[in-house]
ROLUMRO-350469 format. One record per residue: residue number from 1; residue in three letters; x, y, z of N, C-alpha, C in turn. Coordinates in nm, 3 decimals, decimal comma. Example, Ala and Ser with C-alpha at 12.3 -4.5 7.8 and 13.67 -1.06 7.14 Angstrom:
BEGIN
1 | ala | 1,319 | -0,569 | 0,780 | 1,230 | -0,450 | 0,780 | 1,320 | -0,330 | 0,780
2 | ser | 1,285 | -0,225 | 0,708 | 1,367 | -0,106 | 0,714 | 1,290 | 0,003 | 0,787
% end
This chain:
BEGIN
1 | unk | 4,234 | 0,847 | 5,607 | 4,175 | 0,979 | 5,603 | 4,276 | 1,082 | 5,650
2 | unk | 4,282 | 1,204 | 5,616 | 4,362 | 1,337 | 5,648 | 4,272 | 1,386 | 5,737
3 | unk | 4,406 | 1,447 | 5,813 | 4,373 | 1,496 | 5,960 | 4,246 | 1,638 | 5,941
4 | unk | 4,130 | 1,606 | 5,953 | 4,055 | 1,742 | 5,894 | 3,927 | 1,783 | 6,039
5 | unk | 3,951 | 1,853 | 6,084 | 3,902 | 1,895 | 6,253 | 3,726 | 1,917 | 6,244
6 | unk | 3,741 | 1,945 | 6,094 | 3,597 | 1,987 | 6,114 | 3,496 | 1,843 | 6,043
7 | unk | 3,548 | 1,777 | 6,000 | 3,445 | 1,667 | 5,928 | 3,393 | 1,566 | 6,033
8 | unk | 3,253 | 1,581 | 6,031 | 3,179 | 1,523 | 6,119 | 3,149 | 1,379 | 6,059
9 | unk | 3,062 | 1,277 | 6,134 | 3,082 | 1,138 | 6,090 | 2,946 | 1,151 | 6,004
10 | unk | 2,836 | 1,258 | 6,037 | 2,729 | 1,264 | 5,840 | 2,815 | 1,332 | 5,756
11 | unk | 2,926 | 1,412 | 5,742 | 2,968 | 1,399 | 5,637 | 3,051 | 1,289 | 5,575
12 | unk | 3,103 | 1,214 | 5,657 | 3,122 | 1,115 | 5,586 | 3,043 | 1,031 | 5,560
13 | unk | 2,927 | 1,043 | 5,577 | 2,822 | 0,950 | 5,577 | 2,797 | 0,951 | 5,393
14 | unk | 2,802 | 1,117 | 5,412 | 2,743 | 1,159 | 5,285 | 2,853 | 1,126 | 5,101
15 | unk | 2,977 | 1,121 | 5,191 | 3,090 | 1,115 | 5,128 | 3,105 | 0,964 | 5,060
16 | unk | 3,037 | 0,843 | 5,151 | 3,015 | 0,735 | 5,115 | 2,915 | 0,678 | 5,017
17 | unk | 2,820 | 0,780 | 5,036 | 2,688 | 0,755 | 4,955 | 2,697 | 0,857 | 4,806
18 | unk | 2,836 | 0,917 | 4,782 | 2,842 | 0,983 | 4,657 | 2,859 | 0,893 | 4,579
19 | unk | 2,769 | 0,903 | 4,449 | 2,786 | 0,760 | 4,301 | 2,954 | 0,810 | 4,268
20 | unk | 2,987 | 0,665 | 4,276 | 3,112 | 0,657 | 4,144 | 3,274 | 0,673 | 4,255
21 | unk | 3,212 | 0,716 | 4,400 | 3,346 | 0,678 | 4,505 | 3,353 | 0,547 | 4,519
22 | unk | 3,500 | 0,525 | 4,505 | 3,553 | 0,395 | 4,585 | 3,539 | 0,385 | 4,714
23 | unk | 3,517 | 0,254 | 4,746 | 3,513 | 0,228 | 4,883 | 3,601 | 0,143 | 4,959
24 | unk | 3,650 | 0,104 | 5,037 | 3,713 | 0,021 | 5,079 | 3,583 | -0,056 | 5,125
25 | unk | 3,603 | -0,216 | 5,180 | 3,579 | -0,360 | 5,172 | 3,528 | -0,304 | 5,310
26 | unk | 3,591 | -0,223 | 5,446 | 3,531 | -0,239 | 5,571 | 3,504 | -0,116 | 5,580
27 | unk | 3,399 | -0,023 | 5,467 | 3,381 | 0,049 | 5,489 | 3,285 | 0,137 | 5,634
28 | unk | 3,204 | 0,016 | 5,640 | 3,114 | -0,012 | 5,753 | 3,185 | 0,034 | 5,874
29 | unk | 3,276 | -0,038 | 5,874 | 3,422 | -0,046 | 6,014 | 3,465 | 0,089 | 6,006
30 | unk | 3,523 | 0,141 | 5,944 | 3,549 | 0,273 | 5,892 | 3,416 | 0,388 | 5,989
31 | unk | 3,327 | 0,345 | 5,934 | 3,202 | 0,429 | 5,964 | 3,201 | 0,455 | 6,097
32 | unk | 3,177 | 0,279 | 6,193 | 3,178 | 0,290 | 6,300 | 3,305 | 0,358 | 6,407
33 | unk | 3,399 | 0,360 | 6,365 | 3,492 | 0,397 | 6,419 | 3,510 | 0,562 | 6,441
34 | unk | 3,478 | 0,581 | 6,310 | 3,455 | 0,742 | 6,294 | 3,359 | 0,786 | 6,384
35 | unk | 3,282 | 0,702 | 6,405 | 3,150 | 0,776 | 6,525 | 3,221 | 0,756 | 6,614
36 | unk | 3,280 | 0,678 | 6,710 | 3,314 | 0,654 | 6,807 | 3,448 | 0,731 | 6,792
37 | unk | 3,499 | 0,808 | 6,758 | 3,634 | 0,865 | 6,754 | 3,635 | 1,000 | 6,773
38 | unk | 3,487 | 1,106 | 6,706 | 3,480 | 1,143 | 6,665 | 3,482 | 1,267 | 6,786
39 | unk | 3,405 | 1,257 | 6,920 | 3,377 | 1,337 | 7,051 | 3,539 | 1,365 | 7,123
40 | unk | 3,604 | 1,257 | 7,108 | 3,709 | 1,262 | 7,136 | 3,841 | 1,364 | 7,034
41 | unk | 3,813 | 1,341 | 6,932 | 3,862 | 1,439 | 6,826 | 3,855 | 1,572 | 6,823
42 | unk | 3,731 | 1,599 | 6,858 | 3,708 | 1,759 | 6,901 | 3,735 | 1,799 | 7,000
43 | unk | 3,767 | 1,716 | 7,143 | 3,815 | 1,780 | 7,287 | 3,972 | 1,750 | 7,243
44 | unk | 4,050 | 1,686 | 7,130 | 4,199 | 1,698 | 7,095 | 4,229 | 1,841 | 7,076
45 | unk | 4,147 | 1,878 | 6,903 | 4,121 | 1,975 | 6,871 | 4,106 | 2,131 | 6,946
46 | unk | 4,026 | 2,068 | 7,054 | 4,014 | 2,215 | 7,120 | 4,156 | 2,234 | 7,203
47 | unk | 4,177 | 2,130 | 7,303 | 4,292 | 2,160 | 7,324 | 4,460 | 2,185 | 7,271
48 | unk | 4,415 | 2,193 | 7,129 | 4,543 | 2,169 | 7,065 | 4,535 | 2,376 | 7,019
49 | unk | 4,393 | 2,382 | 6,971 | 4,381 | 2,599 | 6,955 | 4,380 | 2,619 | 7,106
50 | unk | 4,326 | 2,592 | 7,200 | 4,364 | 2,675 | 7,329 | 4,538 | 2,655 | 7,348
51 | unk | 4,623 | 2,576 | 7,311 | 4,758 | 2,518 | 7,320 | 4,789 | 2,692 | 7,239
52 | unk | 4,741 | 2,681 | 7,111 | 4,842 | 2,789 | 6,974 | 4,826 | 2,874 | 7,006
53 | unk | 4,693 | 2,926 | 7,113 | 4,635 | 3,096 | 7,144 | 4,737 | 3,149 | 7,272
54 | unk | 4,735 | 3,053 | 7,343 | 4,875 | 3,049 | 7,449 | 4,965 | 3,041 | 7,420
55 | unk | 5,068 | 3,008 | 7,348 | 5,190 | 2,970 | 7,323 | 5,188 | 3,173 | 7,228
56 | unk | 5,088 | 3,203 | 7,103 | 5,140 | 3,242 | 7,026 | 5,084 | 3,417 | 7,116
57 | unk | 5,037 | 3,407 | 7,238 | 4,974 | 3,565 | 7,276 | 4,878 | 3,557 | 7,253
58 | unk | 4,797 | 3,512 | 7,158 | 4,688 | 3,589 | 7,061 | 4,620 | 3,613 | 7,115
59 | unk | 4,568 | 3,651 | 7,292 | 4,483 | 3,679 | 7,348 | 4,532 | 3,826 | 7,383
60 | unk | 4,622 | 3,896 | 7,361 | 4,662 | 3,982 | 7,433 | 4,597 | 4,114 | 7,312
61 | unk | 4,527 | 4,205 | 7,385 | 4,500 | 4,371 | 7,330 | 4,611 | 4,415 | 7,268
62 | unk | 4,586 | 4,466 | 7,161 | 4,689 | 4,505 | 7,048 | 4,583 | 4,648 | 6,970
63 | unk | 4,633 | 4,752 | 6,990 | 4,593 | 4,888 | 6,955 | 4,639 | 4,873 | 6,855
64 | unk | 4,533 | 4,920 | 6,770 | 4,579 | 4,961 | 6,615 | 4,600 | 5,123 | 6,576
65 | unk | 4,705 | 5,101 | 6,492 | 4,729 | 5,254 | 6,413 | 4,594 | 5,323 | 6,405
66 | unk | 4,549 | 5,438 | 6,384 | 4,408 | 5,498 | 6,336 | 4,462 | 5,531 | 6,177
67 | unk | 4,378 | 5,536 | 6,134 | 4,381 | 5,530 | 5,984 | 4,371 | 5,624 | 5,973
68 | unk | 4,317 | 5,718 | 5,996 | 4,320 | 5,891 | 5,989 | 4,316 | 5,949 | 6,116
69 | unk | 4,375 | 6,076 | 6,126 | 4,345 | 6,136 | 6,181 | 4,174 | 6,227 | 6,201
70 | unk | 4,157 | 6,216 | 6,398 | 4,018 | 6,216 | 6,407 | 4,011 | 6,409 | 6,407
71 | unk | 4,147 | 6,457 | 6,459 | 4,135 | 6,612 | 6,450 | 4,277 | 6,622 | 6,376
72 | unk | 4,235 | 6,671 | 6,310 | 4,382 | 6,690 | 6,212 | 4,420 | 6,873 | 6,252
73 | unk | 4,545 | 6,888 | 6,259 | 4,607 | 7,027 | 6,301 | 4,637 | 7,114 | 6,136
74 | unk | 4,579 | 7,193 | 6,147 | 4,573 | 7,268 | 6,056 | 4,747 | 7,341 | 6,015
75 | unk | 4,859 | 7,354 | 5,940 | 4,975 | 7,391 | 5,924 | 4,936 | 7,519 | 5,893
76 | unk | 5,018 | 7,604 | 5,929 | 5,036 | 7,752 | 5,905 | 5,106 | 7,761 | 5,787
77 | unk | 5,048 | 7,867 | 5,708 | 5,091 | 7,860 | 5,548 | 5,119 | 8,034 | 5,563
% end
C-alpha cells in the first residue's frame, strides 16, 4: 500500500469488497494489520505536520497587502 494519511481501515474495508479487485491470498492479514496499525499512523502523521508547521514558520502572522485602498487621496489636477 502507498503511504496515504488519510485512509482509514473501512475504507479499505470497502476497497476489498469492490467486484473485479484483486486480492492478495492474506488479504485477511492485510486487514488485520491495518486495524492495528492504523491509531498509531495518525499520532506519526500528526507529528510529522506539527514537525513541517515548525520547521517551515507557518504559524507566524503575515499581513497582507490591501487590495485597495480604504481612503484613497484625491490628486490635484
Amino acid at each position: 500500500m502507498l503511504f496515504r494519511p488519510e485512509l482509514k481501515p473501512g475504507m479499505v474495508e470497502d476497497m476489498i469488497m469492490e467486484e473485479g479487485r484483486p486480492l492478495p491470498d492474506n488479504i485477511s492479514e492485510v486487514l488485520e494489520e491495518t486495524r492495528a496499525q492504523w491509531l498509531e499512523s495518525q499520532r506519526t502523521t500528526d507529528r510529522v505536520i506539527a514537525a513541517l508547521v515548525s520547521a517551515l514558520d507557518l504559524m507566524q502572522e503575515r499581513r497582507k497587502m490591501p487590495v485597495f485602498k480604504l481612503n484613497p487621496v484625491e490628486s490635484e489636477e
